[in-house]
N, C-alpha and C positions, 0 to 999 in steps of 0.2 A: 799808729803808723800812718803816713801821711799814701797817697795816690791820687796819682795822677791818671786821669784819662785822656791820652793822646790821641786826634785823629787827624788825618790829612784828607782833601782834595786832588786827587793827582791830577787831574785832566778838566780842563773845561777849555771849549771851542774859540778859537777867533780866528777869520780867514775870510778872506772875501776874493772871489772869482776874480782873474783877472782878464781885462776887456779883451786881451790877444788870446785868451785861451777861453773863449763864451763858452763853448762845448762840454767844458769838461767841469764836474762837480767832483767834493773830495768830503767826505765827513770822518769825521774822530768819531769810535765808542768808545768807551775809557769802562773799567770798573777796578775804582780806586781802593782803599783800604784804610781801615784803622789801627792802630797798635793797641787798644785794649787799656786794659790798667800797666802803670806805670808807677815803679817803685822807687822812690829820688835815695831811698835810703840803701840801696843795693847800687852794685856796678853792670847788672844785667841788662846788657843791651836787648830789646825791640828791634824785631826784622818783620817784615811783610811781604807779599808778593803780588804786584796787581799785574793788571794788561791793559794795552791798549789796541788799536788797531783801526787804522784807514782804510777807506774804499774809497775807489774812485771810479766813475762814470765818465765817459768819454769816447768818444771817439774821432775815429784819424786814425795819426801819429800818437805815437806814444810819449813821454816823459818825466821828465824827473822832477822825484818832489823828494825833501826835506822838515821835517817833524824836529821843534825847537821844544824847551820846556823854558817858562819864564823862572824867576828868580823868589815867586813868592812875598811873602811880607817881610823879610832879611832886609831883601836888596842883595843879596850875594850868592852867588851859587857855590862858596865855599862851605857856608852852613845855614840851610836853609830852617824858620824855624818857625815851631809851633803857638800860638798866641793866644796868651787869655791876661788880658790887660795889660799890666804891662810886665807881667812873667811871661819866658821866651823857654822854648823846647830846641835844642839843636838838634835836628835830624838833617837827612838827607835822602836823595834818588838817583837812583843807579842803574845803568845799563846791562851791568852785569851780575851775579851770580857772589862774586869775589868783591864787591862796592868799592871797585877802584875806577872804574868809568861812571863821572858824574853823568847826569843827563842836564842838557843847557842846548845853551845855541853853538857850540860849536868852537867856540874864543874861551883865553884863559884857561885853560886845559879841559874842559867840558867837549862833551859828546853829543851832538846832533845824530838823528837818524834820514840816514839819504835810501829813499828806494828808489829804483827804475819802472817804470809803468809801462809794459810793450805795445804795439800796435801801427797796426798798418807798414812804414816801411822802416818804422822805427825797432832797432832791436838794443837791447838791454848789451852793455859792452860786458867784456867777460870781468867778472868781479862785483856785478853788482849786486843790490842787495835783495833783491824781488823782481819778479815779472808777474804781470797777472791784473787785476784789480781788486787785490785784497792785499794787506801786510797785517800781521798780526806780531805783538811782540810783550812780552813779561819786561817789568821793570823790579826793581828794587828798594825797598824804601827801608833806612838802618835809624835805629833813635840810640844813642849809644847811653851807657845809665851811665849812672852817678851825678847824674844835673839835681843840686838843691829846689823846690819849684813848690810852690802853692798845688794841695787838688785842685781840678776842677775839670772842664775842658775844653781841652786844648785845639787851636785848627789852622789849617791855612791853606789858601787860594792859591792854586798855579796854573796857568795858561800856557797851551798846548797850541802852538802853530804850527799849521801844515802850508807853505810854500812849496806853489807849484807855475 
C-alpha cells in the first residue's frame, strides 16, 4: 500500500511598517499543521486545524488591518497544492469550520480577514471584527483523498500578510 505523508506551512511573515503609521508594529504567530499519512488508495479526506493570530503595538488612533493568505506553490487559490517533485497534493485552507470560505486575499471568491484595532479617538464601527490588540483565529486545512500520488513528503509555502 502506497502513503503519503502530507504536510503544509500555513503561515510565514511578510509586512513591512508603513512610513504613515512609524508607531505601530503588527506580528503574525501562526502554528501550522500537518495532515499525517496520506492514503492515495482510499477517498479519505484529511482535515486539520491550526491558528493564527496578530498583535499589534501602537499607539494613537486606532486601525484597520487586513490578514491575506498567498496562493502557495499552485499559483491558484482554487486548489492549493502540496509538492514533492513534480507530484502535486490538492488541498486547501479555510476560514471556516464547513471549507467553504477559502482563505486568500479577498478577490475571486476568497476570504481576507479584516480586524479593527481601537484606540485613542478611534472606535471600531459596529460590525467589526476585533478591538483590542490581539486577534486570534483557527483556520482550516482539507486534503480531500483519492489523489493517485508517489510516498514521500509532501509541502508547501504560504505567506501571510497583514496590511495595516
Amino acid at each position: 500500500m502506497k502513503r503519503a505523508a502530507a504536510g503544509c506551512l500555513l503561515f510565514a511573515y511578510a509586512g513591512a511598517i508603513p512610513p504613515a503609521r512609524a508607531a505601530t508594529t503588527c506580528t503574525l504567530d501562526t502554528s501550522g499543521g500537518v495532515f499525517g499519512s496520506y492514503d492515495p488508495t482510499t477517498n479519505t479526506t484529511l482535515t486539520i486545524i491550526g491558528s493564527g493570530s496578530v498583535t499589534c503595538t501602537y499607539t494613537g488612533t486606532g486601525f484597520d488591518a487586513t490578514i491575506t493568505l498567498a496562493t502557495g506553490s499552485s499559483g491558484s487559490y482554487a486548489a492549493r497544492t502540496l509538492v514533492l517533485g513534480n507530484q502535486k497534493l490538492k488541498y486547501n485552507i479555510y476560514l471556516d469550520p464547513a471549507h467553504t470560505e477559502v482563505f486568500g486575499n479577498g478577490t475571486n471568491g476568497t476570504y481576507a480577514i479584516t480586524v479593527c484595532f481601537a484606540g485613542g479617538t478611534f472606535s471600531c464601527p459596529s460590525g467589526g471584527s476585533s478591538s483590542g490588540t490581539k486577534l486570534s483565529t483557527p483556520v482550516y486545512a482539507m486534503l480531500p483523498g483519492g489523489q493517485d500520488v508517489a510516498a514521500g513528503s509532501y509541502t508547501d509555502t504560504l505567506v501571510a500578510t497583514v496590511t495595516y
